[in-house]
N, CA, C and O atoms as a GROMACS GRO file, in nm:
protein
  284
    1UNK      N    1   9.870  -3.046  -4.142
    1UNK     CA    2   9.972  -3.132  -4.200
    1UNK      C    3   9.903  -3.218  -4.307
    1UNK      O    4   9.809  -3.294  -4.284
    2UNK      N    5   9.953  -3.199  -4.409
    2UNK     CA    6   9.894  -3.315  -4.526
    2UNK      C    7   9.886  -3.456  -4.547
    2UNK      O    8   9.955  -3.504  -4.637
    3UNK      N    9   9.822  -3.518  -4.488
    3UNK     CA   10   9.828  -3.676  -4.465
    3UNK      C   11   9.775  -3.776  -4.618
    3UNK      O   12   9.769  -3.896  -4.644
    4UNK      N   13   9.749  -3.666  -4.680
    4UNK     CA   14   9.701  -3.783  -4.831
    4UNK      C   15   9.695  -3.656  -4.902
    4UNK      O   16   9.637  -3.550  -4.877
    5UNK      N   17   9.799  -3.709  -5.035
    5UNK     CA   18   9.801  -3.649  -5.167
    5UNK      C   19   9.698  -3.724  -5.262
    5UNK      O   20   9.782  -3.790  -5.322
    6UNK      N   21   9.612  -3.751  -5.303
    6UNK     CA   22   9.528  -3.786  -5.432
    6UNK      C   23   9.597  -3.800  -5.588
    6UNK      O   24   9.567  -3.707  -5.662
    7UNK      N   25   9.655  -3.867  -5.624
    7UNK     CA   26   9.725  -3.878  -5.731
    7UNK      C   27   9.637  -3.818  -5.827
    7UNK      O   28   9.517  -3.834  -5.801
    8UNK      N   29   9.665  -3.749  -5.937
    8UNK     CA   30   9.615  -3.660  -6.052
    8UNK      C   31   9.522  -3.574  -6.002
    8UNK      O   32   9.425  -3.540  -6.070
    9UNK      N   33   9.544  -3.519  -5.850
    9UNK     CA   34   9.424  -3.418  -5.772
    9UNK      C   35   9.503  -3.263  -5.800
    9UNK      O   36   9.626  -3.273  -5.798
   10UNK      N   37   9.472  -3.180  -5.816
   10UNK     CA   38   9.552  -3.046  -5.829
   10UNK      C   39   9.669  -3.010  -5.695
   10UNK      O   40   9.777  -2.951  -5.692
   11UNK      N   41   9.573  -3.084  -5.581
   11UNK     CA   42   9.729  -3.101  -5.528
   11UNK      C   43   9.853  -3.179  -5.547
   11UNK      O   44   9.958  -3.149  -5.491
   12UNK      N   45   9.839  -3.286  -5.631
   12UNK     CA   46   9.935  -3.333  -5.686
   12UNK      C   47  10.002  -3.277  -5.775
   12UNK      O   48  10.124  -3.292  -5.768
   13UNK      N   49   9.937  -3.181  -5.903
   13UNK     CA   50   9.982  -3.091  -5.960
   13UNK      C   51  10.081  -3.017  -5.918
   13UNK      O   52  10.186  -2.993  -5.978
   14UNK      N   53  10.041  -2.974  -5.798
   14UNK     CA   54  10.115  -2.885  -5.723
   14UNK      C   55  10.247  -2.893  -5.650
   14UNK      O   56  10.333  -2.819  -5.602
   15UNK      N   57  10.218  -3.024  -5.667
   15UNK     CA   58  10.349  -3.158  -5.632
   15UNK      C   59  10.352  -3.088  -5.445
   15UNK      O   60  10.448  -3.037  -5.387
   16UNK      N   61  10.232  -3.109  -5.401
   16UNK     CA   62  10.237  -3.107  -5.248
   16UNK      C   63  10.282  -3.278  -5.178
   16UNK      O   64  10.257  -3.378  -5.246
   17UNK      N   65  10.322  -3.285  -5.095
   17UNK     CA   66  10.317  -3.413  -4.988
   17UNK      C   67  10.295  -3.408  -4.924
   17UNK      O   68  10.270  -3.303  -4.864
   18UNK      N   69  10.286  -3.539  -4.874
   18UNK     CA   70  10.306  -3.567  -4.729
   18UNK      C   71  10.335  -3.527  -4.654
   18UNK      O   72  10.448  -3.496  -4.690
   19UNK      N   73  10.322  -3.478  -4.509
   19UNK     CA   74  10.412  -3.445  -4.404
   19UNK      C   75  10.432  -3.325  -4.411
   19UNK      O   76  10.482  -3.261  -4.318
   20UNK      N   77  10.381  -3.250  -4.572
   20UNK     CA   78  10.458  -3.062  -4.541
   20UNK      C   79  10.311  -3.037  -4.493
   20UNK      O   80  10.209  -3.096  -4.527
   21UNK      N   81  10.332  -2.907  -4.383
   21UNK     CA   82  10.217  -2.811  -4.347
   21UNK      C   83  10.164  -2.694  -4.396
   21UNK      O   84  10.223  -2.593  -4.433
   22UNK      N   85  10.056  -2.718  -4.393
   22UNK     CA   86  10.010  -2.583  -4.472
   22UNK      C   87  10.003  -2.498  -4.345
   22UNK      O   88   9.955  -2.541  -4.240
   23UNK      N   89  10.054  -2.371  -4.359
   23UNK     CA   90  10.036  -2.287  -4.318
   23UNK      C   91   9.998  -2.132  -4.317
   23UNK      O   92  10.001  -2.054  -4.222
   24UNK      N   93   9.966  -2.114  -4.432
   24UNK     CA   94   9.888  -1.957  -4.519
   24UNK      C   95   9.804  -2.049  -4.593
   24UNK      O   96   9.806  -2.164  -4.637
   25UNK      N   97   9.712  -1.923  -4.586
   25UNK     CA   98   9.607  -1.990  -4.727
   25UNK      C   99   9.546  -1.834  -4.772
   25UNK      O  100   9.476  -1.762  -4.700
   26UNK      N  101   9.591  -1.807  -4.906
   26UNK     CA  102   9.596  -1.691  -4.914
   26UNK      C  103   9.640  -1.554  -4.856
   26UNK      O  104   9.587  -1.450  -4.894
   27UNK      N  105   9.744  -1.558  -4.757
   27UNK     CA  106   9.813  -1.481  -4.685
   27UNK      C  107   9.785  -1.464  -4.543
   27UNK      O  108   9.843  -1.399  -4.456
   28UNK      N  109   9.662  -1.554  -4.541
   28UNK     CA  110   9.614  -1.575  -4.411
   28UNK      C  111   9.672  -1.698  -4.305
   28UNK      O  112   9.656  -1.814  -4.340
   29UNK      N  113   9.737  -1.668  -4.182
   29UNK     CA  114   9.810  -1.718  -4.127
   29UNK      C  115   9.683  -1.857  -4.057
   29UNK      O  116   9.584  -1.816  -3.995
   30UNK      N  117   9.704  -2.020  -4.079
   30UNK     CA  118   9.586  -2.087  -4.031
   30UNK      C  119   9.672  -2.174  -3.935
   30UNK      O  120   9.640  -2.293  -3.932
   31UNK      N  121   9.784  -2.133  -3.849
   31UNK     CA  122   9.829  -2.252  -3.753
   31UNK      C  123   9.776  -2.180  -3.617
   31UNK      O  124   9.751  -2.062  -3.591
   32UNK      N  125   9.769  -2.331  -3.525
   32UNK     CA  126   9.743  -2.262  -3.392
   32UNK      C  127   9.576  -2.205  -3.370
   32UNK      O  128   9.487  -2.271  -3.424
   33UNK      N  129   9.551  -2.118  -3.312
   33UNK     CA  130   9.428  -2.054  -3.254
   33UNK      C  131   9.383  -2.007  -3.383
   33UNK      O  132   9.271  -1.958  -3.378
   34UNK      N  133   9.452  -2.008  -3.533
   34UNK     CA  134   9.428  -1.948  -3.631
   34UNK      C  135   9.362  -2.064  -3.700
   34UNK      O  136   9.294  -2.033  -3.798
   35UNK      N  137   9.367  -2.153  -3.677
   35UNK     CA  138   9.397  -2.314  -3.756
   35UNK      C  139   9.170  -2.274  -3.796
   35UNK      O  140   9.128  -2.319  -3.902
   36UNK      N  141   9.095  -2.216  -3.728
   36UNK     CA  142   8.933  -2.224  -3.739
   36UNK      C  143   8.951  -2.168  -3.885
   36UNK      O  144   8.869  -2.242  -3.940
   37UNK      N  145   9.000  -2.090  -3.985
   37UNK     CA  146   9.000  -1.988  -4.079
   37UNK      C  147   9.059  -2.078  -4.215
   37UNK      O  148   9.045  -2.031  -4.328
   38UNK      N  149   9.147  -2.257  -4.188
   38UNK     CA  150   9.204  -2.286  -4.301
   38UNK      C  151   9.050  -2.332  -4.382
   38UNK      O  152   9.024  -2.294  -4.496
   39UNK      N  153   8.952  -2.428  -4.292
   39UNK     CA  154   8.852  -2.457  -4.350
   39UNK      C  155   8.756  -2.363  -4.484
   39UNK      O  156   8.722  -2.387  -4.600
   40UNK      N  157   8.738  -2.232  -4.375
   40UNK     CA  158   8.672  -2.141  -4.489
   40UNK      C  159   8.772  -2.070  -4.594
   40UNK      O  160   8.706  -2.006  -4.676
   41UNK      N  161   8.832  -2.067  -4.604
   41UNK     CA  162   8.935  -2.049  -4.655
   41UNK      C  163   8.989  -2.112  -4.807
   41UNK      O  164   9.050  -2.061  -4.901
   42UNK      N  165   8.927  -2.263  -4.780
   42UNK     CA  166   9.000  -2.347  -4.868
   42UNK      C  167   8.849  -2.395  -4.948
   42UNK      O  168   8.854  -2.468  -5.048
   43UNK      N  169   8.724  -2.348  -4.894
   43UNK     CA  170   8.629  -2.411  -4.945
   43UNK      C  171   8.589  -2.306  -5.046
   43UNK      O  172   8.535  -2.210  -4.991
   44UNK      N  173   8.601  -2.295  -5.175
   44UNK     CA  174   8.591  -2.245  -5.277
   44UNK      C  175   8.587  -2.302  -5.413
   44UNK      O  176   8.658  -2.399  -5.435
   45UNK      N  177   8.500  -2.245  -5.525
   45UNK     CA  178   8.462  -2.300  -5.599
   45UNK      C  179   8.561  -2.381  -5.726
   45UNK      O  180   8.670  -2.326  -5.737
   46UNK      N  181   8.547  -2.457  -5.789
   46UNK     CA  182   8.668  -2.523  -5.848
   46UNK      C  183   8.704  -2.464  -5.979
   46UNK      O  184   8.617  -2.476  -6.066
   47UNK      N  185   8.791  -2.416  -6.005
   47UNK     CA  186   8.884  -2.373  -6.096
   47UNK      C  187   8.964  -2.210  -6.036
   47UNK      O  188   9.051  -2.144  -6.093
   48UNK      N  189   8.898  -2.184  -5.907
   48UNK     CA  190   8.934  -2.065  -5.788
   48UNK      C  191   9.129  -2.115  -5.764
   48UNK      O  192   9.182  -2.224  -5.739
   49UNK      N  193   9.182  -1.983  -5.784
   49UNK     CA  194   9.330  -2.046  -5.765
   49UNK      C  195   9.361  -2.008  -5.603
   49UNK      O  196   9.351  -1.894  -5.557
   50UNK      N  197   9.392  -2.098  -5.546
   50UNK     CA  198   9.410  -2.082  -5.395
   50UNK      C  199   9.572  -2.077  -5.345
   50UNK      O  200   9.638  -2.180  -5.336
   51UNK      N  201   9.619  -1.959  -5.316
   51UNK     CA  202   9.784  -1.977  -5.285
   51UNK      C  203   9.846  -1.985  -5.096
   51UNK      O  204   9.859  -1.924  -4.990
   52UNK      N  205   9.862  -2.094  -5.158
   52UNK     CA  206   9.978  -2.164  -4.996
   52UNK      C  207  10.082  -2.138  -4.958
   52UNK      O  208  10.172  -2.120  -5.040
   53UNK      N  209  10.102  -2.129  -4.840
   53UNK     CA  210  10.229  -2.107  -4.774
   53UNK      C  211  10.284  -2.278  -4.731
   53UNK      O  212  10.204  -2.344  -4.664
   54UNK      N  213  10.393  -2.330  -4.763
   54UNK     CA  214  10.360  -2.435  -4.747
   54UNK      C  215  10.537  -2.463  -4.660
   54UNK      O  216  10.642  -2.402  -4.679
   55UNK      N  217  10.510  -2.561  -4.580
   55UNK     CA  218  10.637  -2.507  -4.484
   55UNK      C  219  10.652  -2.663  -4.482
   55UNK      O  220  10.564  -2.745  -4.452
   56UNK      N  221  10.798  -2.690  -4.525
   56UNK     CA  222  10.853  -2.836  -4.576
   56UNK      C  223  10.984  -2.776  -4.525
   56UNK      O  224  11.040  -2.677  -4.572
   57UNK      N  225  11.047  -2.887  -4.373
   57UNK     CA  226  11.196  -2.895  -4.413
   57UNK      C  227  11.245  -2.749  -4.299
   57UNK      O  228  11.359  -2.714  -4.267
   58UNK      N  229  11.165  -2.714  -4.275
   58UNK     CA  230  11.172  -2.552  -4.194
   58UNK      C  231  11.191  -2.422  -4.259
   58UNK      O  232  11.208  -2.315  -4.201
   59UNK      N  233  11.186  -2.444  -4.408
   59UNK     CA  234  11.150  -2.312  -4.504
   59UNK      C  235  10.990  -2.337  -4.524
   59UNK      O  236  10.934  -2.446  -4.514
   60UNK      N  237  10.927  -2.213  -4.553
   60UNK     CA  238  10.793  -2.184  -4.616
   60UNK      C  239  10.824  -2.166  -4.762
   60UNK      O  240  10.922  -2.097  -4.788
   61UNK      N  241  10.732  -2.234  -4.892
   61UNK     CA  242  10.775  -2.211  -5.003
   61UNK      C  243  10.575  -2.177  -5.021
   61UNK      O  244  10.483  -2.235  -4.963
   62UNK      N  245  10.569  -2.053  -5.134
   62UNK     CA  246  10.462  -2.031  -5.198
   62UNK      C  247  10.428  -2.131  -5.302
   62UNK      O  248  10.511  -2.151  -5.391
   63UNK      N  249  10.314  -2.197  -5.301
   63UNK     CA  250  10.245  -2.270  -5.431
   63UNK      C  251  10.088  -2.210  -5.429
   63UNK      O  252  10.015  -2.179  -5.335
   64UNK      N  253  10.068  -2.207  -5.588
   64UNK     CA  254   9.952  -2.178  -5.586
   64UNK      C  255   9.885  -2.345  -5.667
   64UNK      O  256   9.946  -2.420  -5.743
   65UNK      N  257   9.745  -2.356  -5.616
   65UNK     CA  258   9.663  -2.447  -5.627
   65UNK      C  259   9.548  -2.398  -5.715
   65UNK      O  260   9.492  -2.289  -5.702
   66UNK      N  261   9.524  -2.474  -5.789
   66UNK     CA  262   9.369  -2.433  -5.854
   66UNK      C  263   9.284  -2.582  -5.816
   66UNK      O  264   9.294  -2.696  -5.861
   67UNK      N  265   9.192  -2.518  -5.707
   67UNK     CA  266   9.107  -2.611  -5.680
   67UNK      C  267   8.992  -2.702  -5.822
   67UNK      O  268   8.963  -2.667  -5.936
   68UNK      N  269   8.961  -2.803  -5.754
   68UNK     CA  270   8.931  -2.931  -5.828
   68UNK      C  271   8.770  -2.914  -5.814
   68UNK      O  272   8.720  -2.827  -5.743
   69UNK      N  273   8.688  -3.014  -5.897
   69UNK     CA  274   8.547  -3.004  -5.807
   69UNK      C  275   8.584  -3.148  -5.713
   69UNK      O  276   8.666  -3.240  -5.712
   70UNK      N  277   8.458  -3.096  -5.630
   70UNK     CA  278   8.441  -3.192  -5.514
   70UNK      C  279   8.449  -3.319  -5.536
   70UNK      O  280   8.381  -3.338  -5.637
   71UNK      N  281   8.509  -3.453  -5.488
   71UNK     CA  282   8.481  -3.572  -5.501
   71UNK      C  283   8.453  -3.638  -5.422
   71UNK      O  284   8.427  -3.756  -5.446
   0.00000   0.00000   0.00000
């Protein structure tokens, strides 16, 4: 669940919030017993476009992200 958006962070770009869950990360299912796989998953180099399943509201909507460098 996303507890902090970073204002001008590519997830803001992405116009993610608060409160929605990620749940794919690249087609890979990360809730539950799956949840060990979002970490490696998401740790990739910055300008790497990373696409979400992102489940707001009880629909899943696709966004893709282009990761940031580290801060």
């Amino acid at each position: 669940v996303i507890a902090f958006v970073r204002p001008g962070s590519p997830a803001a770009a992405a116009e993610l919030q608060v409160g929605q869950e990620i749940v794919t990360v690249d087609g890979q299912d990360v809730r539950g017993e799956n949840s060990v796989r979002y970490d490696k998953l998401t740790r990739v180099k910055a300008g790497t476009k990373v696409k979400l399943g992102v489940l707001d509201g009880g629909e899943t909507r696709a966004v893709t992200v282009t990761a940031g460098p580290p801060v």
